[in-house]
N, C-alpha and C positions, 0 to 999 in steps of 0.2 A: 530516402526510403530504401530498406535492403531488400531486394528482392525483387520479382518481378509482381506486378498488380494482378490476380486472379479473378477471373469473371465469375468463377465457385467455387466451392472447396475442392482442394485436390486431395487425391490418396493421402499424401500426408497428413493434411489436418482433417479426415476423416480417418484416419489412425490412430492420430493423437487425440481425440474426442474420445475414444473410445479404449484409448489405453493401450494398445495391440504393440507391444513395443517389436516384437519379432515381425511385425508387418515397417514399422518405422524405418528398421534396421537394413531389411531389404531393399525398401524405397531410397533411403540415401546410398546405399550400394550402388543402385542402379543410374544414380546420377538426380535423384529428388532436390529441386532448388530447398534448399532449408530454412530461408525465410521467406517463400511465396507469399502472397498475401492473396487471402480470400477478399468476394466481395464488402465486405465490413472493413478491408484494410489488415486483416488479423493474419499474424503468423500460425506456424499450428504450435508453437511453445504457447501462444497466448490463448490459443483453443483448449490447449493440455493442461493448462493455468487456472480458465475459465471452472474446466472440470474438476478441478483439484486431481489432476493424473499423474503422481511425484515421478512412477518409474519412467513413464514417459515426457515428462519433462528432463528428468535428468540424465537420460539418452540424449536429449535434443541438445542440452544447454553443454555435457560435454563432448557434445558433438558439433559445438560452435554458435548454435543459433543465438541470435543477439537478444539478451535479458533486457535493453531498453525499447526495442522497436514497435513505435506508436503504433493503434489502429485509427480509424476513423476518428472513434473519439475521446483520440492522448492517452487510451490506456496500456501500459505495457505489461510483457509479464510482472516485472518487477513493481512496479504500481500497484498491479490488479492482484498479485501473491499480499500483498501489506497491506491494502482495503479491504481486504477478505479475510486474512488471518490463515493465508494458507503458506502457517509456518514451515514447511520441509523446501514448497518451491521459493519461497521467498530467502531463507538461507543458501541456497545454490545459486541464485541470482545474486547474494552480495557477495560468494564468492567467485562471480566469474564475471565481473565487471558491471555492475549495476552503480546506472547513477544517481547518487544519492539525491541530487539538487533538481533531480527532474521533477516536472508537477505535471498534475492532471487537467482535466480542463475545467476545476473550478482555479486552475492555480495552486491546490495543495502539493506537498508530499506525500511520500507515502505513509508518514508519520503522523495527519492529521485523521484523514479517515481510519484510521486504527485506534485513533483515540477516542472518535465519536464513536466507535461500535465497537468498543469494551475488550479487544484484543490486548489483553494484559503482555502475555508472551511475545507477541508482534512487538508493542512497542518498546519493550524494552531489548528485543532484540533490534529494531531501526535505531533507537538511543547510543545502543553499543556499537552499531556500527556508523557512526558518527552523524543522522542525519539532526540539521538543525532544529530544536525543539524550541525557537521564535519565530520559525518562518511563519508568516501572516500571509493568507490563501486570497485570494477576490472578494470575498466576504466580507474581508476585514478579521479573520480568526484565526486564531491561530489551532494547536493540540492542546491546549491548556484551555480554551474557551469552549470550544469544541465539546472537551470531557466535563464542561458542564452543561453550555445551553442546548447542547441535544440528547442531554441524560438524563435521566433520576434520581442523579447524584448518590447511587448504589455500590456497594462492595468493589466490584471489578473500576468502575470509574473512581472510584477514589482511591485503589492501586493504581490507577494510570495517571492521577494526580500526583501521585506520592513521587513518583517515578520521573517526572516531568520536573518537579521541582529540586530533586535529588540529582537530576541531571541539567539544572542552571535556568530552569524556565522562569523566566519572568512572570511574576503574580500578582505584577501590577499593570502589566500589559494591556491595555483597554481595544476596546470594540472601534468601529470607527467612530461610531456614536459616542466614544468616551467612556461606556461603561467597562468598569475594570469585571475580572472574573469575581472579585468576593462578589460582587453587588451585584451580579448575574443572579449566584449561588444563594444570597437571601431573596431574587428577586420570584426564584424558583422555589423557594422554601427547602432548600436543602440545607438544615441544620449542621451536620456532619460537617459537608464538605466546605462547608463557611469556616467552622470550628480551623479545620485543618489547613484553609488557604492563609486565616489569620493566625495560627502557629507558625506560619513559613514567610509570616512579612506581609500579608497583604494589607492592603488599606482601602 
């Protein structure tokens, strides 16, 4: 764990809540541990992350703070930028050492809850930066299952189908249960994305 454990928030992640980057600036001047951890475990990147605060994330992050560093519970910036779809701090984080194979505490990446919550742009920027799109979560699901049994099988999810499968995802990949995504997809009565899982091979 980087940093020292904080019993509240410090100056710093009460700066980076609230974006104050000329307060951030002086805080690390003065000698601000940069990855303290408040009571929840949180750095203030992962507070700044929390908030979607880009400029002061990216004060933080090229000012060293670590883009992986868990809180209480396993979320890091980097995680928590790609479950969210807060694409400017999630690009900074894979360019400043983000690990792609890290998961959360269901087990995901940050590749799968981006696909259940229709982050089109996220995931094809985690795609591009190479995170595996068969990693299989605690569930038993992967982002391919995912962009179905917790969707509507709507517009933006079946861009993130398209995308998934475009980038080597298996479409025959089953549940633990055995059931594969087409039979998810008629089980949900999502015509569409049935159409499109069985144009890409499924069965």
């Amino acid at each position: 764990m980087a940093g020292a454990m904080a019993q509240d928030a410090t100056p710093l992640h009460a700066a980076a809540a609230r974006g104050d980057v000329a307060e951030l600036r002086r805080l690390l001047a003065t000698g601000a541990a940069i990855d303290a951890r408040d009571a929840q475990g949180r750095t203030a990147l992962l507070v700044a992350t929390h908030a979607n605060q880009v400029a002061a994330a990216r004060l933080l992050i090229e000012a060293g703070a670590d883009v992986n560093a868990k809180d209480a519970i396993q979320d890091s910036p980097y995680l928590y930028a790609g479950a969210r779809g807060h694409l400017e701090i999630l690009r900074l984080a894979l360019a400043h050492g983000a690990d792609l194979r890290s998961t959360n505490r269901y087990g995901g990446t940050a590749l799968i809850p981006a696909c259940e919550r229709g982050h089109v742009d996220t995931v094809r920027t985690l795609i591009e930066a190479g995170v595996d799109v068969n990693h299989v979560n605690r569930l038993g699901w992967t982002g391919l299952l995912e962009a179905i049994i917790l969707s509507d099988g709507g517009p933006r999810h079946r861009q993130i189908v398209r995308l998934l499968v475009d980038a080597g995802a298996d479409v025959n990949l089953p549940d633990r249960d055995g059931v594969t995504p087409l039979a998810h997809a008629r089980q949900l009565g999502q015509a569409e994305m049935a159409r499109l899982l069985q144009a890409a091979g499924a069965r």
